[in-house]
C-alpha positions as CSV (number, residue, x, y, z in Angstrom):
1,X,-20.8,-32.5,5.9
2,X,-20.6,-28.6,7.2
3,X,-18.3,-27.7,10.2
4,X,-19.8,-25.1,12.3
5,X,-17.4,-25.5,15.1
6,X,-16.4,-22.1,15.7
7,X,-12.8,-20.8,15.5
8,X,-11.8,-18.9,18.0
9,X,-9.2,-18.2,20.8
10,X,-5.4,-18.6,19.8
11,X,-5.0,-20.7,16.8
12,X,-1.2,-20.9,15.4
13,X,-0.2,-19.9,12.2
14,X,2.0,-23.0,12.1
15,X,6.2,-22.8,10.6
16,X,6.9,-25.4,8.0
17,X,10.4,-26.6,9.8
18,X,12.8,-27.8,7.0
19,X,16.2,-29.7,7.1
20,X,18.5,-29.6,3.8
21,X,15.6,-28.1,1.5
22,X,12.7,-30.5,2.8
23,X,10.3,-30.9,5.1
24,X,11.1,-32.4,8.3
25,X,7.6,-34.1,9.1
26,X,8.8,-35.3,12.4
27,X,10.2,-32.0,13.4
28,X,6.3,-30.8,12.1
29,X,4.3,-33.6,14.3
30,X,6.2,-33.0,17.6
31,X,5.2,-29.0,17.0
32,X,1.5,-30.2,16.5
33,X,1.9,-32.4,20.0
34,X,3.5,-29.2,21.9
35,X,0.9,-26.8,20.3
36,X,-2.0,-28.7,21.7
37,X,0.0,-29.6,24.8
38,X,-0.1,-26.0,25.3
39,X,-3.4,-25.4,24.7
40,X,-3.9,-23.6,21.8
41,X,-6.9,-24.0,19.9
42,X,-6.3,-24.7,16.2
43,X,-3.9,-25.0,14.0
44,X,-3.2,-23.3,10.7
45,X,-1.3,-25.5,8.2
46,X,0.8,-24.1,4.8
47,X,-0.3,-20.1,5.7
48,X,2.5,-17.4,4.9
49,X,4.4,-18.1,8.0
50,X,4.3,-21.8,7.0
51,X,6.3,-20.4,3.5
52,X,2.8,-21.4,1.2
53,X,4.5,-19.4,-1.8
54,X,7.4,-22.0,-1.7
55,X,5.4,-24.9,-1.0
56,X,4.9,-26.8,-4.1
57,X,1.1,-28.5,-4.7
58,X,2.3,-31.2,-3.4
59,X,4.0,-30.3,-0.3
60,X,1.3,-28.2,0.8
61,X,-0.9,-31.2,0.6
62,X,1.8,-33.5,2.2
63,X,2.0,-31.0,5.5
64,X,-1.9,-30.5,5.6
65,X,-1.9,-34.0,6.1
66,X,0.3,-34.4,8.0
67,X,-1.0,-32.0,10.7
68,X,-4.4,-33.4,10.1
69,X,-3.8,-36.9,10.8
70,X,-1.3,-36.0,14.1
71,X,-3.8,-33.7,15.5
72,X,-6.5,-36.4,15.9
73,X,-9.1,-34.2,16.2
74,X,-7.9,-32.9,19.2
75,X,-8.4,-28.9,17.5
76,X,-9.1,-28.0,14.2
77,X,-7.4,-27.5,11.4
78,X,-7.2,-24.6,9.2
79,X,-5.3,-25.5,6.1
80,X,-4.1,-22.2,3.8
81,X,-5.6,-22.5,0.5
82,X,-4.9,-19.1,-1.3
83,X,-3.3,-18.5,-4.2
84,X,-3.2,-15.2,-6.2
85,X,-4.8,-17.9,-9.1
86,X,-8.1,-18.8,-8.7
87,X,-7.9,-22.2,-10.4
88,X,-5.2,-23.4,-8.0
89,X,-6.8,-21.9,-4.8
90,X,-10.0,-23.8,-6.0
91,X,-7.6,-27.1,-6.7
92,X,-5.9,-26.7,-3.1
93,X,-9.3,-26.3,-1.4
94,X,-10.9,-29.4,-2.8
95,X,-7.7,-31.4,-1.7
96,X,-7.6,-29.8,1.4
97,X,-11.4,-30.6,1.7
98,X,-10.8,-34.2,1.1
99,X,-7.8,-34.2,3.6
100,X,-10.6,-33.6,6.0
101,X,-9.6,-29.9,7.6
102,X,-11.9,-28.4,9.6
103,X,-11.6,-25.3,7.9
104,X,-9.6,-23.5,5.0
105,X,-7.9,-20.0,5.1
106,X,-8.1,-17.9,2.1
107,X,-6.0,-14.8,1.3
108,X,-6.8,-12.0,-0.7
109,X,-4.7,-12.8,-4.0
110,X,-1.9,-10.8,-4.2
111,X,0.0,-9.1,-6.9
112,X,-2.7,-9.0,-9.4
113,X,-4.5,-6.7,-7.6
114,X,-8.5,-7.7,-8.4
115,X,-11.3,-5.0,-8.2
116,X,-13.8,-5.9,-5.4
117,X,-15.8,-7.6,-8.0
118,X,-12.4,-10.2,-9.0
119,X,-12.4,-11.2,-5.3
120,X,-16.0,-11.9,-5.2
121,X,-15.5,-14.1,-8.0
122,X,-12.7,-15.7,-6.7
123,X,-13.8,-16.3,-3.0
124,X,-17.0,-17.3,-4.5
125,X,-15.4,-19.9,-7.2
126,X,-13.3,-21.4,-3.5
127,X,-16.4,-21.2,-1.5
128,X,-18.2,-23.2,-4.0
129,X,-15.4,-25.7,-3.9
130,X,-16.1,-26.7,-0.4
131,X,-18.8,-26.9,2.4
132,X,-16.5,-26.3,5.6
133,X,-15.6,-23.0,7.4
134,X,-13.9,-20.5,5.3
135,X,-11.9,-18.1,6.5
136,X,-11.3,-15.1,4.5
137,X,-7.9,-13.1,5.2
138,X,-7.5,-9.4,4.2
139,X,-3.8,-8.3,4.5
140,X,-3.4,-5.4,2.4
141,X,0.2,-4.9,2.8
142,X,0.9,-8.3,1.8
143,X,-1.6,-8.5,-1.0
144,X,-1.8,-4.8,-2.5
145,X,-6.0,-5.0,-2.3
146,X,-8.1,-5.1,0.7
147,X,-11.3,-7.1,0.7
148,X,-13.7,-5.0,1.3
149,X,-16.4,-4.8,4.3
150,X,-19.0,-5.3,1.3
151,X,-17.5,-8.2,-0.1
152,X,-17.3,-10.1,3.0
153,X,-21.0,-9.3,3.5
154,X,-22.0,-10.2,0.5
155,X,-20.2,-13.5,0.5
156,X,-21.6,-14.5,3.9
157,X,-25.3,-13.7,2.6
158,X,-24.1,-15.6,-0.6
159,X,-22.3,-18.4,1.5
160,X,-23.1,-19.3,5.0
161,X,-19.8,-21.1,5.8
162,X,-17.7,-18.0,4.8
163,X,-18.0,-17.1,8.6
164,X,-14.8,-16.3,9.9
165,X,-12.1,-13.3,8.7
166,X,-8.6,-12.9,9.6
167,X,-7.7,-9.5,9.7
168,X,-4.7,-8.1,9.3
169,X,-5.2,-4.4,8.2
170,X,-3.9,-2.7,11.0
171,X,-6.9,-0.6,11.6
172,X,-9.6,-1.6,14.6
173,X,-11.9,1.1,12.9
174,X,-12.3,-1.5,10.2
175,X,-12.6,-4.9,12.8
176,X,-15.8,-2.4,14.2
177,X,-16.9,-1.9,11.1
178,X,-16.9,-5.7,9.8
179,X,-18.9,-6.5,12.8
180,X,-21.3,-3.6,13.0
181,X,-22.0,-4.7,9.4
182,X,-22.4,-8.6,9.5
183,X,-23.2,-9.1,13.2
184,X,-22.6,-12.8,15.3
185,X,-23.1,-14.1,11.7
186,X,-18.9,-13.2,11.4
187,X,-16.1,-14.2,13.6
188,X,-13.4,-12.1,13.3
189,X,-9.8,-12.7,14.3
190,X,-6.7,-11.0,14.8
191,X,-4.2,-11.6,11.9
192,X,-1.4,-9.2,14.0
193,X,-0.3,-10.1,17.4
194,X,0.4,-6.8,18.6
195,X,-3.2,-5.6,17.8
196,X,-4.8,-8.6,19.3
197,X,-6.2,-6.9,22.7
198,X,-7.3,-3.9,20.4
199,X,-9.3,-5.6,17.8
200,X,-10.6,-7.7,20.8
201,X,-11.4,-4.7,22.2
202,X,-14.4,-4.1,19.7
203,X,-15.2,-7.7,19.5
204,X,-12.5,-9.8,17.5
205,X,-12.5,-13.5,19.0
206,X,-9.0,-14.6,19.0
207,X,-5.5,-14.2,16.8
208,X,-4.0,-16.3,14.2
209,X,-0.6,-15.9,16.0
210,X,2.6,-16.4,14.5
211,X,4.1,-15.7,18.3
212,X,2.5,-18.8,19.5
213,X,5.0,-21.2,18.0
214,X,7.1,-19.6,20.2
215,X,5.5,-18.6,23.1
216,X,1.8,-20.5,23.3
217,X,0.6,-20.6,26.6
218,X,1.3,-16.7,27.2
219,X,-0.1,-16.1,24.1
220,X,-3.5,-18.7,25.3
221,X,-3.6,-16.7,28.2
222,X,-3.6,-13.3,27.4
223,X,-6.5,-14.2,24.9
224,X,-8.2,-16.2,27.1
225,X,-7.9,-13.1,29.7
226,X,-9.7,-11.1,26.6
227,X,-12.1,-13.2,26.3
228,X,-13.5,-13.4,29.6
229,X,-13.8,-9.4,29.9
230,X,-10.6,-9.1,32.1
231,X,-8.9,-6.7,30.0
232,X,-6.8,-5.6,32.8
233,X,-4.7,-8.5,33.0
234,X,-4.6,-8.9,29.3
235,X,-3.5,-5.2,28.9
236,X,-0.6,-6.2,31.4
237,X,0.3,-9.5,29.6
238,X,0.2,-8.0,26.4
239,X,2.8,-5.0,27.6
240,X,4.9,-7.6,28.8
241,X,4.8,-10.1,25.5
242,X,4.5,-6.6,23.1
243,X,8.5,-5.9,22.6
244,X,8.5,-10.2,21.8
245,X,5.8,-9.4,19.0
246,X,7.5,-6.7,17.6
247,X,10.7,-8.7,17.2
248,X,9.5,-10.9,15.6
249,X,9.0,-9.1,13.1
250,X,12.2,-7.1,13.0
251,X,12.6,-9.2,9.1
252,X,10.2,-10.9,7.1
253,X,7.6,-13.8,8.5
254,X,9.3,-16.4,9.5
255,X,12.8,-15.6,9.4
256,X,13.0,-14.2,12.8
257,X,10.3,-16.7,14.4
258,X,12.2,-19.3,13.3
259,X,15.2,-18.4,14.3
260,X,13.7,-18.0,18.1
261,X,12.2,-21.2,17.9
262,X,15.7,-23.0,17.0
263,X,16.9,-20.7,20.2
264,X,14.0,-22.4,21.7
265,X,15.0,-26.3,20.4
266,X,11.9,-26.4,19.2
267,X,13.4,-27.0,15.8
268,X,16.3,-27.9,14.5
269,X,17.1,-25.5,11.9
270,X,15.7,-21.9,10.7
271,X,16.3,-22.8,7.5
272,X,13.6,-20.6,5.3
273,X,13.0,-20.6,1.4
274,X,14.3,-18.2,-1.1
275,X,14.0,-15.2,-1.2
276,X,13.6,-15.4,2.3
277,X,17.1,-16.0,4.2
278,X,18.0,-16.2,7.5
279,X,18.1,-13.5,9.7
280,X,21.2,-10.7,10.2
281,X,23.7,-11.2,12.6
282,X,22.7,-7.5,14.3
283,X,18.7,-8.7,14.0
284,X,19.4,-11.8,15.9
285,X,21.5,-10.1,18.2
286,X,18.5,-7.6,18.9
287,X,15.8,-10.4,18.4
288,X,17.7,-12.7,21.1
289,X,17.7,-9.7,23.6
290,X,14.5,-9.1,23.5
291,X,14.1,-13.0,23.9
292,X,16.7,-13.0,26.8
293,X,15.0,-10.2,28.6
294,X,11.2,-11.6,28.6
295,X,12.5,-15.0,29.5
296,X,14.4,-13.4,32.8
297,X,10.9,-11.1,33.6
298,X,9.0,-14.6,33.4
C-alpha cells in the first residue's frame, strides 16, 4: 500500500552506535526514544552517517528493524537503500519494503560514475522494487555524478512515489531549479545543515540532519522557525548553531558527531568502522570547544 505521508521538517540521519565491532541495539533504541522525545520528525536508518558502506546485508536489515519496530509508528522511517550496485540497492529496498519503512533513501551510486541515463536505470530498477516514498539523494562530492534536474523529473513523471530529494550539492541555485522544474509534485530537503535556512529559503521543506543526533530540538526549532516564514529568528538560531555544524564536520561523517554524542552520553563509544577512525586529538580539542562554547551561550 502507497505512503503519501509527506517528509518534511527535521528528520535525523541516524549514527549506527557500536561496542567492540557490533551493533549496540539498545544503545540504537534509546537514540530512537530521545529522537522522538525531542520532536524530530523521522528517522533515517543505515544512511552514510549511519556507516551503510560497512554495514553488511544483514546488519543494515537488523538496524532497519530495529528502528522500525522501536519507533512504533510514532514518525516515519526512512531506511538507506543505496548501493553503487543496482542489484543490491534493488535487494535492500524490497527487504526494507517488507520491514515496513515508511520510505527508502537512495543515493546516487558512487564510484562508478553512471551517465544520466545509468541513474535512470538504476533509480528506475529501485523504484520498481517498491511502492513507498522514495527519496532520491544527489551528493556529488560523495558520489562523483550529480543526478540531474532531468532525471529527477523524469522519474517523478515515470514514478509518482519518487517524490522527495535530498540535496546535498551545495548550490541553492540548483534546490530553485529542482523546484521551478517539478513543482509541489517534489519535496526537497536539505542534505547539509549549514545550508538548511538557504535552501529553505527557495522552498526546501526540512534537512536530513546529521546535527540532530546531537542537538535535536535546536535543530526542530530553527526548521520549524523556517517553516512558518519567520526567517528572522531562524537566521539568528542558525548563526548561533552554524560554528556546531561546521565542526562537525571538521573529519569525515560520523567521526566527529560521534565523538560529541559520547561527550553528550548519548552513546557509549565513538567507535566508527574502517577506514574511518576516530577523531585527532587537536580536532577534538577544537570540536569540544566549539561544543563547550554553544553549550555556555545556551
Amino acid at each position: 500500500m502507497k505512503s503519501s505521508r509527506p517528509f518534511t521538517g527535521t528528520i535525523t540521519a541516524l549514527v549506527t552506535p557500536f561496542q567492540a565491532g557490533a551493533v549496540a541495539f539498545d544503545e540504537l533504541r534509546r537514540l530512537v526514544d530521545w529522537q522522538i522525545k525531542c520532536g524530530i520528525d523521522g528517522l533515517v536508518p543505515v544512511g552514510t552517517t549511519g556507516e551503510s558502506p560497512t554495514l553488511d546485508a544483514d546488519e543494515a536489515l537488523e538496524v532497519i528493524r530495529c528502528v522500525v519496530e522501536r519507533a512504533r509508528g510514532r514518525v516515519p522511517v526512512i531506511a538507506g537503500t543505496g548501493s553503487n550496485d543496482t542489484k543490491k540497492a534493488v535487494a535492500l529496498t524490497r527487504a526494507a519494503h517488507d520491514a515496513n519503512v515508511t520510505g527508502l533513501l537512495v543515493v546516487a551510486p558512487y564510484y562508478n560514475r553512471p551517465t544520466q541515463e545509468g541513474l535512470f536505470a538504476h533509480f528506475s530498477a529501485v523504484a520498481e522494487a517498491t511502492d513507498k516514498p522514495v527519496v532520491l539523494y544527489s551528493i556529488p562530492g560523495r558520489c562523483g555524478v550529480e543526478i540531474s534536474v532531468n532525471v529527477i523529473e523524469r522519474l517523478r513523471a515515470k514514478y509518482e512515489h519518487v517524490n522527495h530529494v535530498k540535496e546535498a550539492g551545495g548550490n541553492v541555485d540548483r534546490v530553485d531549479q529542482i523546484i521551478q522544474t517539478c513543482g509541489k509534485s517534489v519535496t526537497v530537503l536539505s542534505g547539509d545543515d549549514p545550508l538548511t535556512i538557504p535552501f529553505m529559503s527557495v522552498g526546501a521543506q526540512g534537512v536530513i540532519s546529521v546535527a540532530s543526533n546531537l542537538v535535536p530540538r535546536e535543530v526542530v526549532k530553527l526548521v520549524n522557525y523556517a517553516l512558518a516564514g519567520d526567517y528572522a529568528r531562524a537566521r539568528a538560531l542558525h548563526r548561533r548553531l552554524y560554528p556546531v555544524f561546521k565542526s562537525i564536520f571538521i573529519e569525515s561523517n560520523p567521526s566527529p558527531v560521534k565523538a560529541a554524542m559520547v561527550r553528550a552520553k548519548l552513546i557509549g563509544s565513538d567507535e566508527v568502522r574502517a577506514p574511518l577512525g576516530p577523531l585527532t586529538a587537536a580536532n577534538r580539542a577544537t570540536l569540544f570547544g566549539v561544543l563547550e562554547d554553544f553549550s555556555a551561550k545556551k
